[in-house]
ChimeraX commands (.cxc) that place a marker at each C-alpha (Angstrom):
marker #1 position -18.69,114.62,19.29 radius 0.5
marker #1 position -21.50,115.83,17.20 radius 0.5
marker #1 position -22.19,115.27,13.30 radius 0.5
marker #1 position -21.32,117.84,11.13 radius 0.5
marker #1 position -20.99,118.24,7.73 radius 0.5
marker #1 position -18.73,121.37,5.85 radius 0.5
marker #1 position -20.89,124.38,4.20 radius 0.5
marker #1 position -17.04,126.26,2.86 radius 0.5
marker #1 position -16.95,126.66,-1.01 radius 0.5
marker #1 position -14.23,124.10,-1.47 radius 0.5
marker #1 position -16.17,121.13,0.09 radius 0.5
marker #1 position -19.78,122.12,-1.28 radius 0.5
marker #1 position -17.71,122.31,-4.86 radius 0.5
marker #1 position -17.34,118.45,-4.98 radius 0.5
marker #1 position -20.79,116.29,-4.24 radius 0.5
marker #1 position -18.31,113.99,-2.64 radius 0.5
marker #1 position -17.29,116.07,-0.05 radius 0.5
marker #1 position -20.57,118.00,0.07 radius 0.5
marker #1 position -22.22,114.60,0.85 radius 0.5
marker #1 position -19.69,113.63,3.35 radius 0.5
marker #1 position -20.67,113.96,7.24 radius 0.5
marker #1 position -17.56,114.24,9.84 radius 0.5
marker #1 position -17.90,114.19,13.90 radius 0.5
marker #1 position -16.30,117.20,15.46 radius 0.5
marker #1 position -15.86,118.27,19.20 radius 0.5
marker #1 position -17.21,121.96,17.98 radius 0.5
marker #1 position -18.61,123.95,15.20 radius 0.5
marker #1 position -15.12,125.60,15.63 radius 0.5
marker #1 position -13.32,122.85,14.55 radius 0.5
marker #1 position -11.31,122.42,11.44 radius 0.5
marker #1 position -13.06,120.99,8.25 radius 0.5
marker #1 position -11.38,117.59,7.73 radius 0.5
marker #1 position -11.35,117.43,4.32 radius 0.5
marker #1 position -10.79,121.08,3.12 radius 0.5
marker #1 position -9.08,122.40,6.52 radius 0.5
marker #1 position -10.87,125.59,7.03 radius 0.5
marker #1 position -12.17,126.52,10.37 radius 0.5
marker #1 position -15.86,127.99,10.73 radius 0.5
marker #1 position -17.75,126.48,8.48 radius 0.5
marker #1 position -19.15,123.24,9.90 radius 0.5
marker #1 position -22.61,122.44,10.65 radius 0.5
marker #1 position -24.87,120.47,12.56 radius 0.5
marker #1 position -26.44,118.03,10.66 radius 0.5
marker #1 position -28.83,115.29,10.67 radius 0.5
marker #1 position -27.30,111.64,9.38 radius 0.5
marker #1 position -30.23,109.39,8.51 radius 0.5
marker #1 position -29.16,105.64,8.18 radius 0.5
marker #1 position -30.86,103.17,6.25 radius 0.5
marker #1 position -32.39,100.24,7.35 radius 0.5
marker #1 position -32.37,97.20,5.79 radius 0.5
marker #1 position -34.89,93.85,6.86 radius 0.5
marker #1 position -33.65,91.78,9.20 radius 0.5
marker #1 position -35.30,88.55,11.11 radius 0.5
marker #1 position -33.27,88.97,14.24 radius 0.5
marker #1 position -32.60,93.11,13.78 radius 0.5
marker #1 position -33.09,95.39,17.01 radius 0.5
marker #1 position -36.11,97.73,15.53 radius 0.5
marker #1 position -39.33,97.18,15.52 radius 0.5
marker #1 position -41.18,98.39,12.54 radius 0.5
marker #1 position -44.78,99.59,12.56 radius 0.5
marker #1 position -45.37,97.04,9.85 radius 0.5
marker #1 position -44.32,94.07,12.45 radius 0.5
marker #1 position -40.77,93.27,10.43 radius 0.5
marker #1 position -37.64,93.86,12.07 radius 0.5
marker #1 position -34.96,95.74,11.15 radius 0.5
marker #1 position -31.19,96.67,11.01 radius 0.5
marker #1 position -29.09,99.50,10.02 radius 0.5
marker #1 position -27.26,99.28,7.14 radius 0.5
marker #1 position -23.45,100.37,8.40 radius 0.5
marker #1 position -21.42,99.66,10.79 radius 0.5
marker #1 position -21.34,103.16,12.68 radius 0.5
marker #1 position -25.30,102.79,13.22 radius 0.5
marker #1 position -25.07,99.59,14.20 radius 0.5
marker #1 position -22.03,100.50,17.16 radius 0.5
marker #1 position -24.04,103.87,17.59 radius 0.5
marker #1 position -27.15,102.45,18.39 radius 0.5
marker #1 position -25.63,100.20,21.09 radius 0.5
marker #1 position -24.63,103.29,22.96 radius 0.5
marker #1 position -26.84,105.76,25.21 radius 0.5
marker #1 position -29.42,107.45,23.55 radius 0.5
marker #1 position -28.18,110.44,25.03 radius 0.5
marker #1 position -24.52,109.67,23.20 radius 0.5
marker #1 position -24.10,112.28,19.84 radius 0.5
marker #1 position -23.43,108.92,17.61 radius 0.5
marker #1 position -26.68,107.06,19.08 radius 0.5
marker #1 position -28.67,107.24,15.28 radius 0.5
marker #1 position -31.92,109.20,15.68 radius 0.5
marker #1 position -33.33,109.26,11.75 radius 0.5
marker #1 position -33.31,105.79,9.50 radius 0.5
marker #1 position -35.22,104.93,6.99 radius 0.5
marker #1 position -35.62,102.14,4.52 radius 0.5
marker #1 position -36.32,104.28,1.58 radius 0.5
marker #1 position -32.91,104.79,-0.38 radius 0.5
marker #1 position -33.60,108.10,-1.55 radius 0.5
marker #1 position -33.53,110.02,1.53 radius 0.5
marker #1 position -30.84,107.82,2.65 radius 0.5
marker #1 position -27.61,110.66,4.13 radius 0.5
marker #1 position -25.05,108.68,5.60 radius 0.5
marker #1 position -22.22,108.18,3.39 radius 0.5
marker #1 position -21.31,104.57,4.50 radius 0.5
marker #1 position -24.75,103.48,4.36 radius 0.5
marker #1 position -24.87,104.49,0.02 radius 0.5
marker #1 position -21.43,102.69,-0.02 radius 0.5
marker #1 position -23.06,99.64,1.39 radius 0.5
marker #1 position -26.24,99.81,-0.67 radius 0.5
marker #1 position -23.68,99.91,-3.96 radius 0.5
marker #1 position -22.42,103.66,-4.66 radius 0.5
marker #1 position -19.35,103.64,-6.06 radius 0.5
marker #1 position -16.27,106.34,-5.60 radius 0.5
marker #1 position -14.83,107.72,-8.32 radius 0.5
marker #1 position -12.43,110.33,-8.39 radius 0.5
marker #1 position -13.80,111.30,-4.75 radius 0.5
marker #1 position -16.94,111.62,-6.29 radius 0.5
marker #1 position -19.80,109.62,-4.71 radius 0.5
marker #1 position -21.48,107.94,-7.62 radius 0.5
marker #1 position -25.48,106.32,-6.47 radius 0.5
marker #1 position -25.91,103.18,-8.59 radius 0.5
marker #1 position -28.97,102.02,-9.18 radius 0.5
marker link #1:1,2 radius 0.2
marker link #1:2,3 radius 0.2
marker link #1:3,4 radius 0.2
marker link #1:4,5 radius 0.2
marker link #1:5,6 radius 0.2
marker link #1:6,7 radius 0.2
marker link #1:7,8 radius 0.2
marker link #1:8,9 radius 0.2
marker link #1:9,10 radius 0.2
marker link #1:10,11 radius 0.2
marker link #1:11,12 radius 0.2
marker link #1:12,13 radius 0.2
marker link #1:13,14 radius 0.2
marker link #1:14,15 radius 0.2
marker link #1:15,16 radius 0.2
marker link #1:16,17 radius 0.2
marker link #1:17,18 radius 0.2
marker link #1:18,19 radius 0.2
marker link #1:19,20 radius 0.2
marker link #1:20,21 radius 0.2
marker link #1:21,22 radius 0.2
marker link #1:22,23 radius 0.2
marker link #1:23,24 radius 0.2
marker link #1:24,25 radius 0.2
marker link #1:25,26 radius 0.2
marker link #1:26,27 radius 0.2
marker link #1:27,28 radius 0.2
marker link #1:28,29 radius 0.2
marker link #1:29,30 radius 0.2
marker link #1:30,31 radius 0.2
marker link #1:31,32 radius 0.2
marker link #1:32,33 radius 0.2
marker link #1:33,34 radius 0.2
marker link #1:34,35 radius 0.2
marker link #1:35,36 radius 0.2
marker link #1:36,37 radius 0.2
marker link #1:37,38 radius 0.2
marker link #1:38,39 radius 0.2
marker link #1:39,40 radius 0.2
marker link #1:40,41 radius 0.2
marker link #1:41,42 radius 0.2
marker link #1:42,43 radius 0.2
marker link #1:43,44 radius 0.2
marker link #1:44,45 radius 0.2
marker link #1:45,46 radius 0.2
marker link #1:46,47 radius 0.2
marker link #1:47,48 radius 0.2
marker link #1:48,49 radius 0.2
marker link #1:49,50 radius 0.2
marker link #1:50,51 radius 0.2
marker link #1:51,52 radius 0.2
marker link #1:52,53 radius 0.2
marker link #1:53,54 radius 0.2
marker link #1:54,55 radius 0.2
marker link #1:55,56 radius 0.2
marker link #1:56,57 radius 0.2
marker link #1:57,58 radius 0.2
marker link #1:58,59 radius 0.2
marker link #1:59,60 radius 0.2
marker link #1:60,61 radius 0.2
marker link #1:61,62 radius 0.2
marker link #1:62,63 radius 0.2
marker link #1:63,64 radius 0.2
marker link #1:64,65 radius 0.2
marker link #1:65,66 radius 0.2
marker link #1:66,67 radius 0.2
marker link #1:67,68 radius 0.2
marker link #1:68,69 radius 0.2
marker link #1:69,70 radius 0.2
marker link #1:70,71 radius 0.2
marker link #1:71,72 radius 0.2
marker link #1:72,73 radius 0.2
marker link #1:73,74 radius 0.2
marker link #1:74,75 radius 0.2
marker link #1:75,76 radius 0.2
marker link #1:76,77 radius 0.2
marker link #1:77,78 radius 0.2
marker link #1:78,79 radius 0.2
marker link #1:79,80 radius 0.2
marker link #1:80,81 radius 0.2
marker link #1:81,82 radius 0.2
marker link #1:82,83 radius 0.2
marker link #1:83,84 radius 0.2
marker link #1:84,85 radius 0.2
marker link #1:85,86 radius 0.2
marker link #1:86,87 radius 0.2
marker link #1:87,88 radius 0.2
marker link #1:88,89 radius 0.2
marker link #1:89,90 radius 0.2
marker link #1:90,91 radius 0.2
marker link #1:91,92 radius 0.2
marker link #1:92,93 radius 0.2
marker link #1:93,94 radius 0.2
marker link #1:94,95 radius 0.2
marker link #1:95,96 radius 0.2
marker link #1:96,97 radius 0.2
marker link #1:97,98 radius 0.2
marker link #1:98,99 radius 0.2
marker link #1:99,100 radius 0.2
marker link #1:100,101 radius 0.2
marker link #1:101,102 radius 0.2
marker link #1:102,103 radius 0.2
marker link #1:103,104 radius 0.2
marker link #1:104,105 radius 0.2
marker link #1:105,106 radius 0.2
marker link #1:106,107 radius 0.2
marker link #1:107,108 radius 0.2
marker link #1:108,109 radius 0.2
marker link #1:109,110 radius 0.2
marker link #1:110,111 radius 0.2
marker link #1:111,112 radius 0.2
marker link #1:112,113 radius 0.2
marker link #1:113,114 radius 0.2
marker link #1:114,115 radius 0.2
marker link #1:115,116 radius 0.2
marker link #1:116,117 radius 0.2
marker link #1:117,118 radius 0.2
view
């Protein structure tokens, strides 16, 4: 399974579903949300970290770190060779992609609209 995310007009209408990243067997595969076929694609998901005494990662600045959702947290368990094993994280909110991750950190849905609340 690789992450994807759905470029067809319907999904890239809403910033809810624009934002939204899915795990598909192939770039053929049916958009989950909208249900079109063809328009998925590859995409980077980049978790955020969040300080953690007793967290798996290293930082460069000596703290230690874990991610912020569960999926990272399950992924990162697995083989690094595994599609869900997380490759980009960051601690800096804004560049933060994963949709469970913003949920954690406080966004709010509304109307299937992600909302970032600050």
């Amino acid at each position: 399974m690789i992450p994807v995310k759905c470029e067809s007009a319907p999904c890239k209408s809403s910033l809810a579903t624009y934002r939204s990243t899915y795990y598909a067997n192939s770039l053929a595969d049916a958009c989950p949300s909208c249900g079109l076929s063809g328009f998925l694609v590859p995409c980077a998901i980049i978790h955020h970290l969040v300080e953690d005494r007793y967290g798996p990662i290293q930082g460069q600045d000596g703290k230690r770190y874990n991610f912020g959702c569960e999926s990272a947290r399950r992924g990162y368990r697995s083989h690094w060779k595994d599609p869900r094993y997380p490759r980009h994280y960051t601690p800096i909110i804004s560049a933060v992609s994963c949709t469970d991750c913003l949920l954690g950190l406080g966004a709010r849905e509304l109307n299937g609209e992600l909302l970032v609340v600050r």
